[in-house]
C-alpha positions in Angstrom: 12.2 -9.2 -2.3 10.0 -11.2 0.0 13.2 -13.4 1.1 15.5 -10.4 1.2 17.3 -9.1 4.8 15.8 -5.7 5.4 19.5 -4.3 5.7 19.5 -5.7 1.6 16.2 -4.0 0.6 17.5 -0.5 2.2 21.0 -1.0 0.8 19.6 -2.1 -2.3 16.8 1.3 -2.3 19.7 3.7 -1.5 21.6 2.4 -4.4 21.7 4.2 -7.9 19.8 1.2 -9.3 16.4 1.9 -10.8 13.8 0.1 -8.4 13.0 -0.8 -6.4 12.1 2.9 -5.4 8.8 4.6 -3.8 6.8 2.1 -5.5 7.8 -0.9 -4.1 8.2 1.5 -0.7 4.2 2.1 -0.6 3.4 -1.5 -0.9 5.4 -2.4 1.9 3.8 0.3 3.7 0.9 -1.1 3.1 2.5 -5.0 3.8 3.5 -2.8 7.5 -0.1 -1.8 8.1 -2.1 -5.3 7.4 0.6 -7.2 9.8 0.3 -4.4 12.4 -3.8 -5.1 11.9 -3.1 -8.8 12.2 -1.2 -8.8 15.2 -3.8 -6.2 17.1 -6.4 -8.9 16.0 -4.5 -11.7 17.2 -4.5 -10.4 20.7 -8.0 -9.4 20.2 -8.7 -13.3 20.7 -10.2 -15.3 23.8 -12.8 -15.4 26.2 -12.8 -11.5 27.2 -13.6 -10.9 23.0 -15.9 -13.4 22.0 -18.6 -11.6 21.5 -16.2 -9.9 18.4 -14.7 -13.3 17.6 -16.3 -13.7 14.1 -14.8 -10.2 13.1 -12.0 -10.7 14.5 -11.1 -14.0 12.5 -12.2 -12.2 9.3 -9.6 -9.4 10.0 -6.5 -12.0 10.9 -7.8 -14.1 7.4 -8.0 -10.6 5.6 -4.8 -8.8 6.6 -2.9 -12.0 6.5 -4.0 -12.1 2.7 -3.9 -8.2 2.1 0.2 -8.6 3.5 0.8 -11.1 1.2 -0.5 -9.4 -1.6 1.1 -6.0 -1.0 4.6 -8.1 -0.7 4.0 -9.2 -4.5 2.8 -5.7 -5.4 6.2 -4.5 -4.6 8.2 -7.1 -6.3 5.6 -6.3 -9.0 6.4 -2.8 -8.8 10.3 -3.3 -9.3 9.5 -5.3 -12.2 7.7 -2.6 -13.6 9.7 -0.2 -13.4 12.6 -2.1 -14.5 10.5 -2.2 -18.0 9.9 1.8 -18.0 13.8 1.6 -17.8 14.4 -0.7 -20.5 11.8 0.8 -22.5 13.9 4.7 -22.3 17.2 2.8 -23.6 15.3 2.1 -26.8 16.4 3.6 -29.9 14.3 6.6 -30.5 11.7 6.1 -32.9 7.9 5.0 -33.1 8.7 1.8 -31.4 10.5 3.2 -28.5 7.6 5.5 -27.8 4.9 2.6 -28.0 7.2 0.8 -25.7 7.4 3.1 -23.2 3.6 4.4 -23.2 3.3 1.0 -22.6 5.3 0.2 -20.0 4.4 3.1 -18.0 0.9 1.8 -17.9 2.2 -1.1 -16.5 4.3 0.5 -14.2 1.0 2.3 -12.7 -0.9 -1.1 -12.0 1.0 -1.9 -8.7 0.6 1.8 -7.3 -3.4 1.8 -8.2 -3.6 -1.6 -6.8 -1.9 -0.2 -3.9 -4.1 2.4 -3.1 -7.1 -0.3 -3.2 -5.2 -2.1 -0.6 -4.7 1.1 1.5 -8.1 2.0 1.1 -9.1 -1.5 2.5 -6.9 -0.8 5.6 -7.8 2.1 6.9 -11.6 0.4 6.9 -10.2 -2.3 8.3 -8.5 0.1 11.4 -11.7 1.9 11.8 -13.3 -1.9 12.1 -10.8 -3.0 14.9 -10.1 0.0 16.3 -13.6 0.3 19.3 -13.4 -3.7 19.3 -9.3 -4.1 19.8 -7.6 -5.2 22.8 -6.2 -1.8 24.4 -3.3 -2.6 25.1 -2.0 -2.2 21.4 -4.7 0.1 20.7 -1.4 2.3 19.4 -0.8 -0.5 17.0 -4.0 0.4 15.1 -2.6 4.1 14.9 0.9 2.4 13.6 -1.3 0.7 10.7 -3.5 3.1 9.6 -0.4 5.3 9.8 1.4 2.9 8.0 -1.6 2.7 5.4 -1.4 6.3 5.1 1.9 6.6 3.9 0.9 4.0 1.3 -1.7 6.0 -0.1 -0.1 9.2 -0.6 3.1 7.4 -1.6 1.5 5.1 -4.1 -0.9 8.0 -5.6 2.7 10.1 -6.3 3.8 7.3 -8.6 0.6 6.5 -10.3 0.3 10.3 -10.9 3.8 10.6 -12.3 3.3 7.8 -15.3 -0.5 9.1 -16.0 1.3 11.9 -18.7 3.0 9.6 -20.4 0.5 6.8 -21.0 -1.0 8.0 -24.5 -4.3 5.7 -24.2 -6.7 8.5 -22.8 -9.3 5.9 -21.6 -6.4 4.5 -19.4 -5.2 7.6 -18.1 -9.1 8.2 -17.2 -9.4 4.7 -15.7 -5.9 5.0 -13.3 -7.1 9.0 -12.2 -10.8 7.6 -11.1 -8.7 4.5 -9.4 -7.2 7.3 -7.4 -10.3 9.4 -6.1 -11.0 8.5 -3.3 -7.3 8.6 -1.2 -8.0 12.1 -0.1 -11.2 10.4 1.8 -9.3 7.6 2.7 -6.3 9.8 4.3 -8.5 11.6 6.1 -9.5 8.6 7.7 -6.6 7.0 8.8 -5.7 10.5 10.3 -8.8 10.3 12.1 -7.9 7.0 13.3 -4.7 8.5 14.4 -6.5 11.4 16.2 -8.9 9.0 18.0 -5.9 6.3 19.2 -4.0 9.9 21.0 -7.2 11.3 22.5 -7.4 7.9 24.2 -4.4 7.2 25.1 -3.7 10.7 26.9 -7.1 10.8 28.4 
């Protein structure tokens, strides 16, 4: 996925095929939001911002790393959901429905790991956001925008495997992973608000 055309990865998420799907859609959400963060950081650089520099270098290091990982989360996430596929074509029976609890648990990892990523973001936005060169200051509403979509689109698809995983201490675990998006939403949306207010001052 990471080496695929973006005309391939949209002809290949229109397709009747079973992933990649919203899944692997929130992670690069997320993958959208740290590069946006990375570039507004990046011309956040120079003599005019030292005073911000060592922040600044901890947000390019960080969102560099957070993009990377959100790219594998999606791959991860097809993967995944390929296995919740395979698992349905089972004959029915007490392995098929062992196979499948099972898989669905997988298949929510890569969303919950996505919301931790989102999560991170949107601090990350609020962090670059008063220090940030102006002149992309819209870029920081593009990412936490971007990380906002990831949130909401990544709890979704934890949500949707939580009834069929049959281990109640996981369920338990993936619901508390997903807590505090509300919080986090609101956030980015007041990142949003704050980016507008400026720019039509």
């Amino acid at each position: 996925m990471r080496d695929s055309k973006i005309v391939d990865f949209l002809a290949e998420l229109a397709d009747k095929v079973p992933a990649p799907g919203g899944g692997a859609t929130a992670a690069l959400h997320a993958a959208q939001s740290a590069a946006l963060l990375g570039m507004v950081a990046r011309y956040t650089t120079g003599e005019r911002y030292a005073e911000h520099a060592e922040t600044v270098d901890a947000v390019i290091g960080e969102t560099d790393a957070l993009r990377a990982g959100a790219l594998r989360l999606a791959e991860e996430d097809a993967a995944a959901f390929t296995a919740v596929s395979d698992a349905y074509r089972l004959p029915k029976g007490e392995e098929r429905t062992v196979t499948i609890a099972r898989a669905l648990a997988g298949a929510a990892e890569p969303p919950a790991r996505v919301v931790e990523t989102a999560t991170r973001l949107v601090e990350l936005c609020g962090l670059l956001l008063p220090i940030g060169n102006r002149n992309v200051v819209t870029d920081v509403a593009a990412a936490a925008d971007a990380a906002r979509a990831a949130l909401t689109t990544a709890r979704v698809n934890v949500e949707v495997n939580l009834r069929g995983i049959k281990d109640e201490r996981a369920r338990e675990e993936l619901a508390a992973r997903l807590a505090g998006v509300d919080a986090a939403v609101a956030g980015a949306d007041r990142i949003t608000a704050e980016v507008r207010e400026e720019i039509t001052r």
